[in-house]
C-alpha positions in Angstrom: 121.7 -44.6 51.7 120.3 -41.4 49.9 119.2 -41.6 46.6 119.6 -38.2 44.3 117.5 -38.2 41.7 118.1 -36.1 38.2 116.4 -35.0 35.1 118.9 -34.8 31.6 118.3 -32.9 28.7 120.8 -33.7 26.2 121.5 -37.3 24.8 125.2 -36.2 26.2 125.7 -34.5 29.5 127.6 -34.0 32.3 125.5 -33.1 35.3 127.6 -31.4 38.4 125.9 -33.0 41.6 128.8 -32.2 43.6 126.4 -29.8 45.8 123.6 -32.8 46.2 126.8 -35.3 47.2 127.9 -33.2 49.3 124.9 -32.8 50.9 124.3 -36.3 51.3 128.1 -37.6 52.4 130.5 -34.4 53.5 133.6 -33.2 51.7 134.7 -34.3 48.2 138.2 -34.9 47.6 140.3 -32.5 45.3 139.4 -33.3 41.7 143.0 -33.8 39.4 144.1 -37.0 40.9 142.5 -40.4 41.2 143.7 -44.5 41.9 143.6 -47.6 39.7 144.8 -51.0 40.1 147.1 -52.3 37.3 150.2 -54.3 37.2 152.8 -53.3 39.9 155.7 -55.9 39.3 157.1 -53.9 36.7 157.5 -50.1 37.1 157.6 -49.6 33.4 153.8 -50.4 33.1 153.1 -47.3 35.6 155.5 -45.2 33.2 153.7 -45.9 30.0 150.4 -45.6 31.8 151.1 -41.7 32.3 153.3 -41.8 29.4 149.7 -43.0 27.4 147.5 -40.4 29.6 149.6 -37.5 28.2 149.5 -38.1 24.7 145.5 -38.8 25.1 144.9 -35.6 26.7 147.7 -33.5 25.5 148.8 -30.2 27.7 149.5 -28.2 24.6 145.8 -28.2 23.8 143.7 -24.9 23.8 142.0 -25.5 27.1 139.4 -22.9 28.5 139.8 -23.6 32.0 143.4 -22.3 32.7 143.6 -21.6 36.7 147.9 -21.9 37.3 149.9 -19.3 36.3 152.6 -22.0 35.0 150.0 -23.2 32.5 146.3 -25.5 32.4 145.2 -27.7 34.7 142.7 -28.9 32.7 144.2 -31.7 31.5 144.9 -32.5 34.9 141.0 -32.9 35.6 140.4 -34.5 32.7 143.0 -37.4 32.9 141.7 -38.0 36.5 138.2 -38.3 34.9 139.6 -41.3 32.4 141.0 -42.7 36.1 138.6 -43.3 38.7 138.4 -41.3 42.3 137.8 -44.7 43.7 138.4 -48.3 43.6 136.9 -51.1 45.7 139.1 -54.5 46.8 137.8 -57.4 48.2 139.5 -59.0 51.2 140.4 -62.6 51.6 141.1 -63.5 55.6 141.9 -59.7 56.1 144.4 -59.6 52.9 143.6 -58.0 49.6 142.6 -60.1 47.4 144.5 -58.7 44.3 146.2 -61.0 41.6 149.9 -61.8 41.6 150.5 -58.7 39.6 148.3 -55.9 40.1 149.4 -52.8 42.3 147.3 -50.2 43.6 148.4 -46.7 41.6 147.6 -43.2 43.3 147.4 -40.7 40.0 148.9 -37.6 40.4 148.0 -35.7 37.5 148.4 -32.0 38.9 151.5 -32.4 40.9 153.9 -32.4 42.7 151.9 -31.6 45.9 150.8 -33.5 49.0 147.7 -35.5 48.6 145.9 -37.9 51.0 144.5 -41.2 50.2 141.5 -42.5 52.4 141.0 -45.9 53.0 137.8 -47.7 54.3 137.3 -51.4 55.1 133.7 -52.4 54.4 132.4 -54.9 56.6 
């Protein structure tokens, strides 16, 4: 383990470490897309989900950032902030231990494109 330690200066602030990670674990994986666990017996729950994530972080906003020539992508890097670029399941006798329900949900959010998803068993 490495510990990075940082020094704020605003009550608010996002602080880029992505050089110190980096540093300390290899390569980071591309930044508009992330995974979440949520209900997965019904594909109308995934629907509204990015139905929800659009109207919270609308593309018709006056963004800054604008890097495609088709339009923004910061929406895309800001819905994957809501998400997570990480989740963590516990296994039970080498099965996930996930409720009756839940799914694990890859979020595309600057698509389409080809992604990859890495997967880790802790031991």
């Amino acid at each position: 383990m490495q510990e990075i330690r940082l020094k704020t200066d605003r009550r608010t602030q996002l602080v880029d470490i992505t050089t110190k990670v980096q540093e300390a674990l290899g390569d980071v994986p591309h930044t508009t897309a992330g995974v979440t666990i949520n209900e997965g017996a019904d594909p109308a729950v995934a629907a509204d989900l990015e139905a929800a994530l659009e109207k919270v972080v609308d593309d018709r906003w006056e963004w800054k950032h604008v890097e495609d020539p088709d339009g923004p992508n910061a929406p895309s890097h800001i819905r994957a902030s809501l998400m997570s670029p990480q989740i963590m399941i516990p296994l039970d006798d080498g099965k996930l231990a996930l409720g009756t329900w839940q799914g694990i949900f890859f979020c595309e959010f600057d698509g389409p494109r080809d992604r990859k998803v890495y997967v880790t068993a802790l031991s």
